[in-house]
N, C-alpha and C positions, 0 to 999 in steps of 0.2 A: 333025372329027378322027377318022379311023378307030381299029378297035380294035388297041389295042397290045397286045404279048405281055407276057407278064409277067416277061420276062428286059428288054425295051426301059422297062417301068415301073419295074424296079428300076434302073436307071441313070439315069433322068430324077431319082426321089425321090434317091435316095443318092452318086446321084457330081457332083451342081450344087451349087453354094455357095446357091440363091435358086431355090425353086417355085413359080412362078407359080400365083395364085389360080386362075385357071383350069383349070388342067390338074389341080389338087385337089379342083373341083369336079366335073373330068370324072369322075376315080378315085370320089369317093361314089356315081357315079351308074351305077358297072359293079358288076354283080351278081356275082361273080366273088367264090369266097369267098377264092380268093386272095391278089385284090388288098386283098380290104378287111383280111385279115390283114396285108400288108406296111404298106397305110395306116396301121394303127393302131400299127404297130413304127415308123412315120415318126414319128408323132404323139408317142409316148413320147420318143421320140431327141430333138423337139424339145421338147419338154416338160424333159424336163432338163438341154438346154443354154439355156436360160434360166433353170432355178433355178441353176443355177454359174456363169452371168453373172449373176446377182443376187445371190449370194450373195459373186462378187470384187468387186464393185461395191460391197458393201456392207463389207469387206475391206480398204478404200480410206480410208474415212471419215478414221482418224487423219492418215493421208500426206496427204491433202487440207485438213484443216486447216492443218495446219504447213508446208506450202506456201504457202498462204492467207495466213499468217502470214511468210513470206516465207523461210524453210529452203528450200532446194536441195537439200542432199545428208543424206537420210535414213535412217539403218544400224538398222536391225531387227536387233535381237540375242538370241537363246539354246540353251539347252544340251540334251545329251541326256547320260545314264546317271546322274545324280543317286542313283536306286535301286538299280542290280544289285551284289552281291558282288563281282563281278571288273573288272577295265578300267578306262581311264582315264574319265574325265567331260571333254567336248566340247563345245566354243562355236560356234559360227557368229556372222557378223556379215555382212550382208549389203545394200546401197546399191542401190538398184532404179531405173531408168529410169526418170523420171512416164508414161511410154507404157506403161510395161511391162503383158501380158496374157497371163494363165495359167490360162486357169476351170478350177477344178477342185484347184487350191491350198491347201493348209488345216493344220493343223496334222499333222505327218507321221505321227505315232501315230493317224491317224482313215483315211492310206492305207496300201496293202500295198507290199510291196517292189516290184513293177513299177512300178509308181506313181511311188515314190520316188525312184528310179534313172532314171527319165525327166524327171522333175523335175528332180532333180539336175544332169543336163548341159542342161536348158532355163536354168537359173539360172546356171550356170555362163558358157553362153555368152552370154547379156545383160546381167546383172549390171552396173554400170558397177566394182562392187567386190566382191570375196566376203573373208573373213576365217577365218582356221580358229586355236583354241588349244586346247591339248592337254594336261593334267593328270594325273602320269600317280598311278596307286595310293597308290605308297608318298606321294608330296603328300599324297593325300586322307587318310591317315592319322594326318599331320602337323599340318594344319592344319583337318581336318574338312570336310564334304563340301561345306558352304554356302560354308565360305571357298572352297574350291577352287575351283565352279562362278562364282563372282564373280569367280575371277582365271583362269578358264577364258574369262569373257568377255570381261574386259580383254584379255588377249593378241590374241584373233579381233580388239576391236577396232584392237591397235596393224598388224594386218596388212592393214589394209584400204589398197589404192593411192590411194585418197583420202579427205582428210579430212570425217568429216562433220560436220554442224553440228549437229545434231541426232538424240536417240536415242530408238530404241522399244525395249522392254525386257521379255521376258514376265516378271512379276512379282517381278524383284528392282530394288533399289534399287542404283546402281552407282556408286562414288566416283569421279569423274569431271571434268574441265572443260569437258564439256558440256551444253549443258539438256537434260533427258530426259522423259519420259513410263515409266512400270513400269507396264503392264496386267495384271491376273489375267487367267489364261486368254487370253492375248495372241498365240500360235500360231493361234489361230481368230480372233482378231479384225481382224487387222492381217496385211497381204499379206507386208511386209517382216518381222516376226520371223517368219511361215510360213514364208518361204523361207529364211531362217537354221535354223528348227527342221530344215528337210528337209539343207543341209547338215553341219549337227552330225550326224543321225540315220544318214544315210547314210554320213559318215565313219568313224562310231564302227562302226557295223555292218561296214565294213570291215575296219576293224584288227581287232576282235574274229574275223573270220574268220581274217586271220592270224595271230592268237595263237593259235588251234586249230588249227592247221598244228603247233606245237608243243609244243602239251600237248592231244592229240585225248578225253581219256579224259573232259573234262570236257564238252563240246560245246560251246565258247563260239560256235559255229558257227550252233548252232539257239539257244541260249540268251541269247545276249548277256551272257553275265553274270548274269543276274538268276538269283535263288531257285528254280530248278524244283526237282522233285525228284531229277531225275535226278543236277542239278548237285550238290546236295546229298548227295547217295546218295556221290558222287566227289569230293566234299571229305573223306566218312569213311572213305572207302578211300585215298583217294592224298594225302591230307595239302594242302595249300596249294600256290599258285604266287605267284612274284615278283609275279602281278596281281592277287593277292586283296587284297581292302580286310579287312586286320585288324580295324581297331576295328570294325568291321561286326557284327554282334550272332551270325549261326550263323557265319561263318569266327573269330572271338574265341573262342566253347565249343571247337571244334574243336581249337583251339591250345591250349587250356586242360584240355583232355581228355587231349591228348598229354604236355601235361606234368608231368598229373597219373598 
């Protein structure tokens, strides 16, 4: 094999799906401090697409059981905003292909917004089902935030296009006529509620953008709602919106200050 440039080396390692053994032993054995830096940026690259194939894989475990166990249609379910002062709290509910494959999947709070939003329409379009329910404030004040979040998830699931037989659940219990599984920590451990956490996460992140279209002073933009201070700083200046969760412990003083 004659000596290759290292614009022809970078295309052999990084634009083929499969690097022949050989041609990696040839790379060890050119002194080229260049090559041996892109070798070892090969190396790393592969090095961690095999920890996030190992780690979907491992991601799999519950769905493969209750497959095993003879379930078909498996809806991974749960919510995002539980926490922040403002906006509504968001379900996903989400029935995944048994083919389905996404290294790199995980619970949505552990990726960034690019991340998310690429996920988002990856799930979106394979999915054999996706589910969204939407709760909005003034509910969550009504009936408290646990209740909400549980009938946040009911709804996601009554919108699923097909029926599943069986549910994964991050960590709530859900009154149901179907058998379930509630995992703690269940967004990392199970592929189908990941994909549900990322559609909750991502939806909610969008309305919260457009809620800050109309009331900008608070940032629900940057914020999502939750506690910052800035957010905070703008609930003592500009008083409350129709989004703020009342019973909520600082938008409550707040209210309480006013009308004292």
């Amino acid at each position: 094999m004659g000596k290759l440039t290292i614009a022809e080396i970078e295309q052999q390692l990084f634009k083929k799906d499969v690097v022949k053994e050989d041609f990696l032993n040839y790379l060890k054995n050119d002194e080229r401090k260049g090559v041996q830096r892109m070798l070892l940026k090969w190396e790393k690259q592969e090095q961690l697409k095999k920890q996030l194939h190992d780690q979907f894989i491992n991601m799999t475990s519950f769905e493969r059981k209750y497959i095993a166990e003879g379930f078909q249609f498996i809806a991974g379910i749960d919510e995002a905003g539980r926490g922040p002062l403002a906006g509504p709290v968001v379900a996903g509910a989400v029935i995944l292909p048994e083919n389905f494959y996404l290294p790199g999947l995980n619970d949505s709070k552990k990726l960034n917004e690019l991340k998310r939003d690429e996920y988002f329409e990856v799930i979106n379009a394979e999915a054999l089902a996706v589910g969204v329910g939407i709760i909005s404030a003034a509910d969550i004040d009504e009936i408290n935030i646990l209740q909400a979040s549980k009938k946040a998830m009911l709804a996601a699931l009554s919108q699923l296009r097909i029926a599943p037989d069986f549910l994964l659940i991050d960590a709530v219990k859900l009154d149901t006529p179907y058998p379930f599984e509630a995992l703690i920590k269940g967004d990392s451990r199970s592929i189908s509620i990941a994909a549900a956490s990322i559609v909750a996460k991502v939806t909610r992140d969008r309305l919260m953008k457009e809620i800050s279209l109309e009331f900008p002073q608070y940032g629900f933009q940057a914020n999502m709602g939750y506690g910052t201070a800035e957010h905070l700083k703008a609930i003592q200046e500009h008083g409350v919106t129709p989004h703020h969760r009342k019973t909520f412990a600082p938008v409550r003083e707040c209210i309480n200050n006013d009308l004292g």
